[in-house]
C-alpha positions as CSV (number, residue, x, y, z in Angstrom):
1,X,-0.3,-16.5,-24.4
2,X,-3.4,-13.9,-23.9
3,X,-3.7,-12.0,-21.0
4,X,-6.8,-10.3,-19.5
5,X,-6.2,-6.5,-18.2
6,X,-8.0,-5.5,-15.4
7,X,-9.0,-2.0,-14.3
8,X,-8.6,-0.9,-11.1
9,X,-8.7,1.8,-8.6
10,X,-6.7,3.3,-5.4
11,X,-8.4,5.1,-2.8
12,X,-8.0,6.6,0.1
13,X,-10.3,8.7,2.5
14,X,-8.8,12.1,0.3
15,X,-11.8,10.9,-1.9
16,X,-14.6,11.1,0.4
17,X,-17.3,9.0,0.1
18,X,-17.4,6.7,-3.1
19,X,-20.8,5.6,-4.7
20,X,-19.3,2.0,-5.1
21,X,-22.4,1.0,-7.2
22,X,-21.7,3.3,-10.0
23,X,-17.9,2.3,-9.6
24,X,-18.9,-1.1,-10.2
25,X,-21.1,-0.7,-13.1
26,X,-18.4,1.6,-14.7
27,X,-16.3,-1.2,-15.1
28,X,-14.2,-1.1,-12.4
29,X,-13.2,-4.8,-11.2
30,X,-10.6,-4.1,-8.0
31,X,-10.1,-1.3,-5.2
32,X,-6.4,-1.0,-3.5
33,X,-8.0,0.5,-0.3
34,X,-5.8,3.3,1.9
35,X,-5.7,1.7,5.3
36,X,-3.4,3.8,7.1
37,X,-0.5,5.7,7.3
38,X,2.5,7.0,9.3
39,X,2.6,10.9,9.9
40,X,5.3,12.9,7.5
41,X,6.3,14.6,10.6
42,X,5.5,12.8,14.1
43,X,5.6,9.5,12.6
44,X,2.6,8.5,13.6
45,X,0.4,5.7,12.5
46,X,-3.1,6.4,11.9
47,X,-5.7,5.0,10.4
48,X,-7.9,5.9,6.9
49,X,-11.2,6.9,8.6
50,X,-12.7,5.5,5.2
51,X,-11.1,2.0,5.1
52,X,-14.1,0.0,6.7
53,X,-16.7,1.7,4.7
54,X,-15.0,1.8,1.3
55,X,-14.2,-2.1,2.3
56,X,-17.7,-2.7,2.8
57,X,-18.9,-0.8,-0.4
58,X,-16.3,-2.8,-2.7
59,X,-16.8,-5.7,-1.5
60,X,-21.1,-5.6,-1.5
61,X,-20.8,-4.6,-5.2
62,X,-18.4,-7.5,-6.4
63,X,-14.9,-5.7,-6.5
64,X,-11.5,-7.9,-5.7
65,X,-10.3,-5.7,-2.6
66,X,-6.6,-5.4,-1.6
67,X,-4.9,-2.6,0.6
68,X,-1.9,-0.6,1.3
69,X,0.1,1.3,3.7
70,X,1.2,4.9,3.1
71,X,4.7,4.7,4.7
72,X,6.7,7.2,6.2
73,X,9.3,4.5,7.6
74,X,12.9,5.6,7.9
75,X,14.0,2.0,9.6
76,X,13.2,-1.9,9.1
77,X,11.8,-1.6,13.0
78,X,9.1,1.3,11.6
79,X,8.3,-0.9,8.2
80,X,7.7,-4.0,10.7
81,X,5.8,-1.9,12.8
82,X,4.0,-0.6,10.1
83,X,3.3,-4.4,8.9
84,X,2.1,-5.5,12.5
85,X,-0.5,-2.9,12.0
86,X,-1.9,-3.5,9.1
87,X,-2.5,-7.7,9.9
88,X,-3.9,-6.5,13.0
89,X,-6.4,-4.4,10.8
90,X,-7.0,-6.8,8.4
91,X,-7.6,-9.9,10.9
92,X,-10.9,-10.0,10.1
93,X,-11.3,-9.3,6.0
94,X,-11.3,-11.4,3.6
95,X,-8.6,-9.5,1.4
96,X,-8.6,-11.3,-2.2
97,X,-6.0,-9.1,-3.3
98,X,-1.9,-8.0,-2.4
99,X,-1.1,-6.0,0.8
100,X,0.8,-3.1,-0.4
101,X,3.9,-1.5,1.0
102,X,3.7,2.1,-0.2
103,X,6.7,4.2,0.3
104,X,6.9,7.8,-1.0
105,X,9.5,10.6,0.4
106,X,8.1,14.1,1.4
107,X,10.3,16.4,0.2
108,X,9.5,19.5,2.3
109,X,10.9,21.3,6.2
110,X,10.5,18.8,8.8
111,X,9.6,15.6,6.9
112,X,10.8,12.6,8.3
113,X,11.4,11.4,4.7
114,X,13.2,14.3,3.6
115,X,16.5,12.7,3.6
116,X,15.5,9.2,2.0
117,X,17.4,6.5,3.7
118,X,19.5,4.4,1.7
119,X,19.6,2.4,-1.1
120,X,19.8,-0.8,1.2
121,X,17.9,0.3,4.0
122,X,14.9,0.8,1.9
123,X,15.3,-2.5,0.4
124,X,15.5,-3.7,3.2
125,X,12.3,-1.4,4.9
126,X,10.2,-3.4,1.7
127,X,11.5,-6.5,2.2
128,X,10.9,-6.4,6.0
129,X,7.2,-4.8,5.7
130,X,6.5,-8.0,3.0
131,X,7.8,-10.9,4.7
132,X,5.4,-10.0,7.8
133,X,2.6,-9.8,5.3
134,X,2.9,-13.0,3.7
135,X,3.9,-14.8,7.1
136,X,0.6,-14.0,8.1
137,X,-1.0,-15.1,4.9
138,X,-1.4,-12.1,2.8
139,X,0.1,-11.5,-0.8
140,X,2.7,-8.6,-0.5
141,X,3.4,-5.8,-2.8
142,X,5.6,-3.1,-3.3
143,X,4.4,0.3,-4.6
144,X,7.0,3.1,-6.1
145,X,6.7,5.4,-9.1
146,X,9.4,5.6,-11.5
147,X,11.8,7.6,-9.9
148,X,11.4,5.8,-6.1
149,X,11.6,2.4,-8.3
150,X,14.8,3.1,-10.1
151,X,16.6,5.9,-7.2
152,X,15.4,4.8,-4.3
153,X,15.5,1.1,-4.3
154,X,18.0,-2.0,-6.3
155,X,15.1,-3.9,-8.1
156,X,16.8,-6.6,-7.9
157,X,16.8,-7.4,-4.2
158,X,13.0,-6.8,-4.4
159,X,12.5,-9.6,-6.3
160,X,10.6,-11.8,-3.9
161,X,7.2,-9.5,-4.1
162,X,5.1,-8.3,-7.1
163,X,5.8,-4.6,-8.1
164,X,3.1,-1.8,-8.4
165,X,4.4,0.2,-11.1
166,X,2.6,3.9,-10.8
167,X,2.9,5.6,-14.3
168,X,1.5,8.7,-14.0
């Protein structure tokens, strides 16, 4: 069995604006695209002012595009909430690749994340924020590093959705 690795890149609008030509022609062949995110403190969603434009500039110069949620959830209502967002974002893209559910705690003085919610809840928060993706057609992912992956959730009831693994 051979397998073909493909590089990739995440981005957000923390990078400004991207020349997506020279991206392209360095090799890259997929963009995971900030979309939004909930506020660490407030909770609020907003959106990545750079979404549509870094959408647009993948997409023109032949890069798979695929998205994700910064999440600051702390219940299954805020993931779904989160979810409903995103499809309503998305509505009118043609995403070719996964719809990521990225959950990382803040650890700092009056971060909603500061006290991470449990073991099942965000299992749960995932699995929640996944099944709204793919009901409305989307592939679903969910993103941890090391220590979320192995602390923070039980792998095994994730099983449903394709894992982004970030090894720093």
């Amino acid at each position: 069995l051979s397998r073909q690795a493909l590089t990739g890149i995440d981005v957000s609008s923390h990078q400004g604006e991207i020349d997506w030509a020279a991206v392209a022609g360095d090799g890259i062949s997929f963009a995971i695209l900030r979309i939004g995110n909930r506020g660490y403190s407030e909770g609020v969603i907003s959106a990545d002012q750079r979404f549509e434009a870094n959408l647009a500039g993948a997409q023109e110069n032949g890069l798979q595009v695929g998205c994700y949620f910064f999440s600051q959830a702390v219940s299954v209502e805020e993931a779904q909430e989160e979810a409903a967002y995103v499809i309503e974002q998305v509505k009118d893209y043609d995403l070719t690749y996964p719809v990521v559910f990225d959950w990382e705690r803040q650890n700092y003085a009056g971060s909603r994340t500061q006290k991470v919610p449990s073991v099942s809840t965000m299992c749960k928060m995932a699995n929640a924020f996944c099944a709204d993706i793919t009901a409305a057609g989307y592939e679903a992912m969910v993103y941890f590093n090391p220590s979320e992956g192995y602390g923070q959730y039980d792998l095994s009831k994730l099983m449903d959705y394709p894992f982004w693994l970030a090894q720093y």
